[in-house]
N, C-alpha and C positions, 0 to 999 in steps of 0.2 A: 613676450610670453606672459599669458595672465597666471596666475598662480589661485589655486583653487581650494578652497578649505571649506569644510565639511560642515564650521559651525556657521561660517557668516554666509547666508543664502541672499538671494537678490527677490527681493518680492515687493509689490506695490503695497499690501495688504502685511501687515506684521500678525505671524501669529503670537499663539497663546505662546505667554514665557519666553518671550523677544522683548527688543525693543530697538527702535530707529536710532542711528547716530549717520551726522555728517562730518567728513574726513576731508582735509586737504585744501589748499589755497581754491579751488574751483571744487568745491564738495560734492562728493561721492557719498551717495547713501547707502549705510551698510545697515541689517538685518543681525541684532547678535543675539545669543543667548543672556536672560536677566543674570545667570551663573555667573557671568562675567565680573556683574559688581560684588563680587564677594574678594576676588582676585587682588592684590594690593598692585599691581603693575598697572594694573587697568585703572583704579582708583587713583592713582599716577596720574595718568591722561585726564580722569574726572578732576582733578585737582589745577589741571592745566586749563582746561574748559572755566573754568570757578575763577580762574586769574583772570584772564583774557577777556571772559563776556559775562562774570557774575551769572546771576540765576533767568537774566532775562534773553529768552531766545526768541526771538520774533517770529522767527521761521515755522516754529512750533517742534521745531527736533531740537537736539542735541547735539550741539556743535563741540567737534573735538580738535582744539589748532594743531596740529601736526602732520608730519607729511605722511602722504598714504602706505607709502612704505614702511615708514615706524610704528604704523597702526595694525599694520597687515603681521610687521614680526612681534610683534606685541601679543598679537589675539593670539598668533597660531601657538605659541610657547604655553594657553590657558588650555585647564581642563575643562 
């Protein structure tokens, strides 16, 4: 059962006041709101990304190492 939330949307094209992150050992592209970096739990996970691959993402997104699950209850908890 997918679980569905309002802020993270799926889109090839990121709009205004988004931005891409990749999620999970076999990465999932999510779509969130920039709102989110204000958030400290969120900044949690950027702190986690910061460990794991420093500033350099090849990919060109933002990788965030945790499992999709922890990211999903993570977001939905943000305003």
């Amino acid at each position: 059962m997918a679980i569905r939330l309002p802020r993270i949307v799926s889109a090839k094209k990121v709009p205004k006041g988004y931005f891409a992150v990749y999620v999970g050992e076999k990465p999932k592209r999510f779509v969130i709101p920039v709102s989110f970096l204000n958030q400290p739990s969120f900044q949690n996970l950027l702190d986690l990304s910061e460990e794991e691959f420093g500033y350099n993402h090849p990919t060109g997104g933002l990788r965030i190492p945790c499992d999709e699950d922890i990211f999903l209850d993570v977001t939905s908890r943000l305003n």
